[in-house]
N, C-alpha and C positions, 0 to 999 in steps of 0.2 A: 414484337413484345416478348418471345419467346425466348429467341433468342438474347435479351437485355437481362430475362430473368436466369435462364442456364449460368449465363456471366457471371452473375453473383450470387450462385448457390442454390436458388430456388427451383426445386424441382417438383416438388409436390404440392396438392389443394393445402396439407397444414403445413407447409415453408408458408403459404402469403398469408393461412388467418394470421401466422403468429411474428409476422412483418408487422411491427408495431410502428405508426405514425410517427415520426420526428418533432413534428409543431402541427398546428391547424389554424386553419384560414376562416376567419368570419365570414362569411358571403351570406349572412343571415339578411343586411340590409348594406347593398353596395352603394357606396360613395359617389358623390359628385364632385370633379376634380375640385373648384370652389370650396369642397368643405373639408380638406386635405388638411389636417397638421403640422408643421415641423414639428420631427424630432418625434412623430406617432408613425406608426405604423398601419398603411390603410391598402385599398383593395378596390380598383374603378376599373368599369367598360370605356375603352376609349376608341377613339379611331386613330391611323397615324395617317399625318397631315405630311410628315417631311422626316427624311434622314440625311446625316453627313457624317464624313470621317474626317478625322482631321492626325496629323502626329505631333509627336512635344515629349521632348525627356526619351527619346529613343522607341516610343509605345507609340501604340494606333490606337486613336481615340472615336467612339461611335455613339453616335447621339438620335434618337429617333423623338419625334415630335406627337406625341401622344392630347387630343384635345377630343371633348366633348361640350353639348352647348354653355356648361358655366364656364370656362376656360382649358386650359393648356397647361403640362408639364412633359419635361425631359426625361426620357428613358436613358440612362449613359452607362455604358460599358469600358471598361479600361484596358479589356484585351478582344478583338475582335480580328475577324476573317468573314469570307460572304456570307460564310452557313449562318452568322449572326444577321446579314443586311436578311438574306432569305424569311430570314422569319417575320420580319418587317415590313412587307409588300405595302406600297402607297393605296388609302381607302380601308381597310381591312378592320375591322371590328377586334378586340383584344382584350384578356382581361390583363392588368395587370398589376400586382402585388408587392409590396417593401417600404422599406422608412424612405419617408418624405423629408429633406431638408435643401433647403436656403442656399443657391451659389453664386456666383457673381453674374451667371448667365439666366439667374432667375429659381425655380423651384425646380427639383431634378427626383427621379427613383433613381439612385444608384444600383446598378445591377442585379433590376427586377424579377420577379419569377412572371413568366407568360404563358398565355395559352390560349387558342381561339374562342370568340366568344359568340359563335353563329346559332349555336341552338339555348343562349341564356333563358328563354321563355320557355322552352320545354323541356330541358332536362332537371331531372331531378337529383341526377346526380351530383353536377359539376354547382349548379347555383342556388338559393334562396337556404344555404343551410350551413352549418361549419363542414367544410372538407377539409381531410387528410391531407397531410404532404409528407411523402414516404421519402428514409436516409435510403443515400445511394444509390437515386435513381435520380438521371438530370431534369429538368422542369418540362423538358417538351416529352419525357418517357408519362409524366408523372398524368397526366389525364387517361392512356392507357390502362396504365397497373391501376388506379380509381377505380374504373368500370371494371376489370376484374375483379378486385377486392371487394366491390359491391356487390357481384355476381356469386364468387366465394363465399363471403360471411351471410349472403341472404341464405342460399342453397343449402350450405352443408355447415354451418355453424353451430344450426338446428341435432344434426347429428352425431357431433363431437360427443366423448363418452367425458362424464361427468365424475374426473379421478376422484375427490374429495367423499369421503363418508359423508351421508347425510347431516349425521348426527354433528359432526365435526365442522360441517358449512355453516348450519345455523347456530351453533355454538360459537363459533369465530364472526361471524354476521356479514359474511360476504356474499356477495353476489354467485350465481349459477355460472360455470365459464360462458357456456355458449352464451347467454346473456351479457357477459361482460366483455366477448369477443365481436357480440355483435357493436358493441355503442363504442366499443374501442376505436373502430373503422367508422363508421357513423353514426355519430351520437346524438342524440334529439335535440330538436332548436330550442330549448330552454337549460341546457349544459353549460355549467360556468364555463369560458373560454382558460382563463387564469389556471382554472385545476384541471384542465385537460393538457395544457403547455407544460403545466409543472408536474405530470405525470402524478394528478393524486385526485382526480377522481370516482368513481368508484371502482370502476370496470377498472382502473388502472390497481389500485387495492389489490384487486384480487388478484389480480396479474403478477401485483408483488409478493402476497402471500404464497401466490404457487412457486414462485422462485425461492422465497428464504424455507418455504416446509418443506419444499424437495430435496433441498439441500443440505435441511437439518436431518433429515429422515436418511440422508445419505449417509449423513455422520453419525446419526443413533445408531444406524447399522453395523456400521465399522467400531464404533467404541462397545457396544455389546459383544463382538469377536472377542474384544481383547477380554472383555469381564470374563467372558466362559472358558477361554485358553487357559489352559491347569499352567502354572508359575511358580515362582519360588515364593515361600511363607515364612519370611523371616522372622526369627523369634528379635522382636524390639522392647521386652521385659524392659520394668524400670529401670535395673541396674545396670544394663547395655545402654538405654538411652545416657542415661548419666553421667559415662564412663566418655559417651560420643560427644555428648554437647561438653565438659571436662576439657577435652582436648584443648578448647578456642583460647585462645591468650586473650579473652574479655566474655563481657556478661551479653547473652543475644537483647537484640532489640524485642518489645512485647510483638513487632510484626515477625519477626524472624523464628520466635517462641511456637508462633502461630503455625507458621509454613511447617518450621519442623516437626508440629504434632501430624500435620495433615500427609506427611512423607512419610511419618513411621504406621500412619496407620494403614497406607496404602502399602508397604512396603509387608505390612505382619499381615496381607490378604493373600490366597493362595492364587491370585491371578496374577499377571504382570502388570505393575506399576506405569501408568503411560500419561506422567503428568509434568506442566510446561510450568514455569516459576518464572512469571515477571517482577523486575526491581529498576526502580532509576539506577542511574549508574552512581554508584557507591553505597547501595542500600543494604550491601551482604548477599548478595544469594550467592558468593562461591564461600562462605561460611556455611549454610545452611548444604548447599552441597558437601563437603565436607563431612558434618553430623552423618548424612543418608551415606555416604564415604565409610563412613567409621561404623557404621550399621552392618553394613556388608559385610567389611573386613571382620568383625567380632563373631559372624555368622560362615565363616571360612571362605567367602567368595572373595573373588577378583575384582578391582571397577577397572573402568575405561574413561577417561573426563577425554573429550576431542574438543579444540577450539580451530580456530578458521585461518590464523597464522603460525608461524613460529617464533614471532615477539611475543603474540599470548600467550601460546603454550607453553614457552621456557616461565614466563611471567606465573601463569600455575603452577606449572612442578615446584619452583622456588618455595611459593606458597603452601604447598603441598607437604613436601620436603621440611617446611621449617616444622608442623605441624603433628606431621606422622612419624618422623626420623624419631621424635623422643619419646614414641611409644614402643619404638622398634621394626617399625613397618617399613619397607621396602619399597621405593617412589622410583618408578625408572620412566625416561622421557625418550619418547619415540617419535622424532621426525624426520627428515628426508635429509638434513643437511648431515655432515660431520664425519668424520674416520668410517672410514666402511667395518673395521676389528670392532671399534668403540657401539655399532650399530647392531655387527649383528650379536654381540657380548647381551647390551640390554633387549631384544629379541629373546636371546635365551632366556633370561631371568623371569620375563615376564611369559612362555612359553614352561616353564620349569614349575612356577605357582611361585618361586622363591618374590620376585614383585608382583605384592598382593595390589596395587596401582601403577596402571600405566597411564601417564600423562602425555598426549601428543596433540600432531596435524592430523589431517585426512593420511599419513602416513599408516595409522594404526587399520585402516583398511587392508593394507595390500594383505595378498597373497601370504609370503613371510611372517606376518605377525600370527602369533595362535597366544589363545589362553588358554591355562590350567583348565582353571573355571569361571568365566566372566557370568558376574549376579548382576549387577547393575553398571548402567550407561549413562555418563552425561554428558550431553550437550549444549557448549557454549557459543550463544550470538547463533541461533541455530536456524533463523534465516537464510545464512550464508552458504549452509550446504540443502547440498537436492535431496530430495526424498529417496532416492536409491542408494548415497551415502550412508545416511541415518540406517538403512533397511542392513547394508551392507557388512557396520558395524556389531548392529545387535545379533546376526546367522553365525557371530563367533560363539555366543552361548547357547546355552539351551531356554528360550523364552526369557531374557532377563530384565529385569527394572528399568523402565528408560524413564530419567531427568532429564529437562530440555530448558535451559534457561535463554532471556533476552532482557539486555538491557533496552532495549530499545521501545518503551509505550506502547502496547499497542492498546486502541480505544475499545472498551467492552463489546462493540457492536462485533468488531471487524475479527477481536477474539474470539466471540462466538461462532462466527461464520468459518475463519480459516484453520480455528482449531478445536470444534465442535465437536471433535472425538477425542480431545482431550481435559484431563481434570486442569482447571487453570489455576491457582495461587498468585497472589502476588501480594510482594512486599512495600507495603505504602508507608515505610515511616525510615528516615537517615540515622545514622547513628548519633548518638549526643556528642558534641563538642562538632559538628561541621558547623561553620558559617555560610550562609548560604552567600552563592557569587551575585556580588552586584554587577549588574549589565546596562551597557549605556551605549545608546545609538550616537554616531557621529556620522556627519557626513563628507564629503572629498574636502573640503576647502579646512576643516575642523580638525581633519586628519594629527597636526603638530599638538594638540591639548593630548591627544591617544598616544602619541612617542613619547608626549615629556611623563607622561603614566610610569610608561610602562617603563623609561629609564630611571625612577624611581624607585622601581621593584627589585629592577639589574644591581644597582648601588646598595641594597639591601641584601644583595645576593640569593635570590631569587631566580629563577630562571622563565623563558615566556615564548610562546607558539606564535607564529603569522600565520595563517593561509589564506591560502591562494587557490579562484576556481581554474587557473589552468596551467600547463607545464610549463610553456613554452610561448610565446606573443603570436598572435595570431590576426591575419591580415583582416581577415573577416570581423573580428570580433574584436571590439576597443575594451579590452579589460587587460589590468595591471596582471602579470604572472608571476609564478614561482621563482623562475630563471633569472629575472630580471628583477624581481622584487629583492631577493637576498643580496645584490651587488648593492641596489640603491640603502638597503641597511646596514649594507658594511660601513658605509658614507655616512649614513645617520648616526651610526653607534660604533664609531672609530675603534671602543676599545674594547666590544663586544667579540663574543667567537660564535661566529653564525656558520650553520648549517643547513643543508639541502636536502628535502628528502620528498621525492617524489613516485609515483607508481611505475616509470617505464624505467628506473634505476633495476639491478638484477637482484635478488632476496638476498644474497650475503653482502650487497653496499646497502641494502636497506638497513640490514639488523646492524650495522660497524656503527651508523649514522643514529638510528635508538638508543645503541648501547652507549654509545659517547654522550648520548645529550641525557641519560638516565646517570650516569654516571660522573653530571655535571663536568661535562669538559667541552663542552658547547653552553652558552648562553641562551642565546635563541637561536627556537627552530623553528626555518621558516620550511610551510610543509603544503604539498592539495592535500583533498580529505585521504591520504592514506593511514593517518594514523588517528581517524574517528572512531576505531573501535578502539576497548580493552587497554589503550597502556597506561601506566601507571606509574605517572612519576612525580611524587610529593612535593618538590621544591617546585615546580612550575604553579606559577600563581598568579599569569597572565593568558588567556588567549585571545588574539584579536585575528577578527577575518574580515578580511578584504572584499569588496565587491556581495557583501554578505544578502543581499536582494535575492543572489542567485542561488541562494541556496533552499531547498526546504528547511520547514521549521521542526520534523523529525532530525535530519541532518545537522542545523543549528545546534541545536540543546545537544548533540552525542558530542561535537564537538568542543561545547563550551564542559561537557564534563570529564574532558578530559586536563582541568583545573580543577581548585578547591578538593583536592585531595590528602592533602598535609593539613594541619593547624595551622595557618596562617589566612589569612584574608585575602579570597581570589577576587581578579577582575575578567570579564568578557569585553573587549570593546568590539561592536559591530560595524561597521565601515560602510556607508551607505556610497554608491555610484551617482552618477547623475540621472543615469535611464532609471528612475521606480518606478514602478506599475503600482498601482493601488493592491494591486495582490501582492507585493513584494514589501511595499509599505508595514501593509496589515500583520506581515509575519512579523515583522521588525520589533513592532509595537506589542505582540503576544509575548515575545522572548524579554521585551524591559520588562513587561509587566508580572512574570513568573518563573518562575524555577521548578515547577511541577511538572514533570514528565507526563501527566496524564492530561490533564491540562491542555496540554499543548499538545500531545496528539490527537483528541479530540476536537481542536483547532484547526488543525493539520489535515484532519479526515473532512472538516466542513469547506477549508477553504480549497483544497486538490481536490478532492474526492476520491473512493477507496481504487479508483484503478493505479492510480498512479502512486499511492501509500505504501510503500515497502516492496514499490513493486508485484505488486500482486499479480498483476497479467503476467507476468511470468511463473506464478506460481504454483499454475494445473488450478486456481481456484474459477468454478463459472463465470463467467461476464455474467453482469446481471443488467438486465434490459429495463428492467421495468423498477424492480428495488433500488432505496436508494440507504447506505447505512448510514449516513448521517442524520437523516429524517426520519427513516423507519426502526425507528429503538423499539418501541412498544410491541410493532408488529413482528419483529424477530424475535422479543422474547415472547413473545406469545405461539409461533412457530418453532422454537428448541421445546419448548414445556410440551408442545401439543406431540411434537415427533417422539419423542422420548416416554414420554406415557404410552402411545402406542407400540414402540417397541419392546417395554417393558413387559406391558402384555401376553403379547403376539411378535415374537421373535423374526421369526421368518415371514412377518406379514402373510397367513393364512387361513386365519378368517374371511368368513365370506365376504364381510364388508368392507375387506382389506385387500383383496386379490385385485382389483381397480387400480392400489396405490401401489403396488408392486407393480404391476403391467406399465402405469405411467412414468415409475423411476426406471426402470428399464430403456422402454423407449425415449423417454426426451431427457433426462439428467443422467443416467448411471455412466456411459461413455466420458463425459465430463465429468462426473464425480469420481473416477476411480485415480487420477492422478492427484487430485486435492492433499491438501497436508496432509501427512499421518504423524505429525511431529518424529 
């Protein structure tokens, strides 16, 4: 066993208390094979009577004949070898565990969980009570690591130090750890089975609570650094704001009104501004950027705007440039591509203070670039860079304002958690005169009702997007691709001018292929998702994706708004495959049903869940074991509110009754907390 547990990390008595069960087995009142259900999931002492192997389809198939005095069912396995017949021995007593269903050769466990069942009368461990079944450990480890973990949580469970203030346990009304560490491992024969699978329990509660308040407490920490760092105090006087919101070539929306009083007041504090601006895509936030733009510049500083390509970034400076040039401000755009003279010319400029804005890539990182005096920073689609970028950009000034915008929703829970150290904003209203895009699901065979659309559009002169989830056709995988999809369109729309634009093309065939279909000298663009973030091209008023099942419904919605940009009335058509899943279904039917960015990532966080939401294991954010942010709303706002009035406090958590809560973010969260977003 020892060895099984070294394997996978555990080394110590608190690696297994806090080895949290995967599922749990009723063995409250075991089963007689007779009273077995299809399609239920049950749990009987059997003997085995008989085994055989058989092969079929190139596999070895393994069958053991499991009966007791009401009758008989099949144990069957689909990949076997002896170490499986071994565990089988003819006579042998067994427990065995799984859904029950119906095969032509009679009632079968598909690929049971087992385990001897010689001491059923006298152990109190393994029978008459719900028992654990621990991840990542295989079903014959799993009776070992049991009696440990009994032996653990009896022993020294008792002993575990009790992080949580008093005051703050029974305030929140959770449970004691060690108490909820004990029922976690084995919990009393009157435990609902249902809320102990679905990890909501009580003992699971607490478990949750300790992961989202340690986490918030990680981020009260770090966002109090920032409140105390002495910063720039920009004077945002009425007549300077005036003069910034003046600039816009239209009147803000009342959302946009909003953000931008919440930027200048952060902006006129003497600390550094460190706040994130969510907006659907088209909702303004690189207008409202702009205003905190023009703040800056009236206060003698420098900005820096970075976006994640250089379609976007030329696409802002443009922006930028039509904006600022007729106040007399100086926009220079800084990325990697272009004349090395013309590069390092705008270097100077913005190195001189003469460009009070520089617009770029991750180029405005390098070495080379210096500013005068860079006051504020913003950050678009700021996902897409890593926290050392972000860090990298702002050590050009001395402490300066960092803006962080995303078009991309993210659901309240997940923005509390992943940007917990930052002030959040966001812009929930479109400007007046968008129509919102109607979207309509089709499926393969329907496919011709979506082309005769969309050459509808083309004859109106209009322009319109395909994608495609793959480059290239793939033996493996039976999905229509990019490669092959834009020949079979040329064929469709003879008098169309289609273009190719895919990710492994090199950055100056990518930008040749935007610029032409921006430029309307392409019709359609058939595209994968490389051009899901940021472009912006008004006449397009179509986009339809192919094989659209496969995609998220984060990913759907950036894609569908990259239409409905112009005044004209946009369509989405979605292209269903033959393979849906009911999960793929489900998105399908989210995206007919709204146009709401929040909506649908809220959607998106219940039907993924948050690891797989933007990515986030990659993000330095904790895995969370026990929390779930789809379900636990309530109990993370109630974990940000509780962490942050403590911090407020007691800064450096030292208080007597706080040295507990510093000791246990140290030892089990701070390691993993110190890479977390810092926006």
């Amino acid at each position: 066993m020892l060895g099984a547990l070294k394997k996978r990390g555990l080394h110590r008595i608190g690696d297994v208390l806090f080895l949290l069960p995967r599922v749990y087995e009723d063995r409250r009142s075991l089963k007689r094979i007779a009273q077995l259900r299809g399609g239920e999931r049950g749990t009987i002492i059997a003997t085995v009577r008989d085994t055989e192997e058989s092969f079929g389809r190139g596999r070895r198939f393994f069958r053991a004949i499991l009966a007791d005095a009401s009758g008989s069912i099949a144990a069957t396995y689909f990949q076997t070898g002896p170490w499986l017949k071994a565990r089988f021995p003819i006579g042998k007593r067994l427990v065995a565990s799984g859904e029950v269903r119906q095969s032509l050769r009679g009632w079968e466990m598909p690929h049971p969980e087992i385990e001897p069942a010689d001491d059923v009368e006298t152990s109190p461990i393994h029978f008459n009570r719900i028992v654990p079944v621990y991840p990542g450990f295989e079903r014959h480890e799993q009776r070992s690591l049991r009696e440990l973990a009994f032996k653990v949580s009896e022993q020294y469970a008792r002993a575990i130090e009790e992080p949580l203030p008093d005051a703050l346990r029974e305030k929140v009304g959770v449970l004691p750890l060690a108490q909820a560490l004990r029922i976690i491992h084995f919990p009393p024969p009157e435990t609902s089975l249902a809320a102990l699978d679905g990890h909501q329990s009580d003992a699971h509660r607490r478990l949750a609570f300790d992961e989202l308040f340690f986490l918030q407490l990680g981020m009260a920490l770090k966002r109090q650094g920032v409140k105390v760092t002495p910063g720039i105090a920009f004077d945002v006087a009425p007549p300077r704001l005036e003069a910034a919101t003046g600039l816009l070539p239209f009147t803000m929306t009342g959302a946009q009104a909003r953000v931008v009083h919440q930027l200048a007041r952060d902006m006129a504090r003497p600390e550094p501004m460190n706040r994130l601006v969510q907006g659907d895509v088209g909702s303004g936030k690189t207008a409202v950027a702009m205003v905190a733009a023009s703040l800056a510049v009236q206060n003698g500083y420098q900005v820096a705007v970075m976006a994640p390509t250089e379609i976007l970034a030329e696409q802002h400076f443009k922006n930028f440039s039509r904006v600022f040039e007729k106040a007399g401000i100086d926009v220079a755009l800084v990325t990697g591509s272009g004349a090395s003279k013309a590069k390092r010319e705008r270097r100077e400029r913005v190195a001189s203070g003469q460009a009070m804005i520089a617009v770029g890539t991750h180029a405005l990182i390098e070495d080379a670039v210096e500013f005068a005096k860079l006051g504020l920073v913003v950050v678009d689609e700021q996902h897409r860079f890593g926290v050392m970028q972000r860090h990298q950009l702002m050590a050009k000034g001395v402490r300066p304002d960092v803006l962080v915008m995303t078009a991309t929703p993210i659901p309240r829970t997940l923005a509390m958690t992943m940007y917990g150290d930052l002030d959040v904003s966001v812009i929930d209203e479109l400007p007046p005169g968008r129509t919102p895009i109607e979207t309509r699901v089709f499926t393969d065979k329907g496919k011709s009702r979506a082309w005769e659309a969309v050459r509808e559009q083309l004859a109106q002169g209009h322009q319109a997007y395909v994608v495609y989830p793959l480059v290239e056709e793939s033996e493996k995988v039976d999905l229509s691709d990019a490669t092959q999809g834009a020949e079979q369109l040329k064929a469709i729309f003879p008098t169309a001018r289609v273009g190719l634009l895919h990710g492994r093309m090199k950055q100056d065939e990518k930008d040749a292929v935007m610029s032409a279909f921006r430029a309307h000298q392409l019709d359609l663009l058939v595209s994968t998702t490389v051009i899901e973030v940021g472009v912006d091209v008004p006449n397009a008023s179509v986009m339809v994706i192919e094989h659209a099942e496969r995609f998220g419904l984060s990913q759907l919605h950036q894609l569908r708004g990259r239409v409905g940009r112009g005044a004209a009335k946009s369509y989405c058509f979605l292209i269903a495959g033959y393979a849906r899943s009911e999960e793929g279904q489900a998105r399908l039917e989210v995206m007919a049903e709204t146009n709401d960015g929040f909506v649908i990532a809220e959607r998106d966080l219940e039907i993924r869940g948050p690891g797989e939401f933007l990515g986030t294991r990659q993000s330095g954010l904790p895995e969370l074991a026990v929390a779930n942010l789809a379900r636990d709303q309530d109990l993370l706002s109630l974990a940000q509110a509780e962490a942050r009035a403590i911090v407020e406090v007691d800064p450096a958590l030292e208080r007597p009754e706080h040295v507990r809560l510093r000791k246990a973010l140290e030892e089990r969260w701070e390691g993993r907390l110190k890479l977390a977003r810092v926006g």
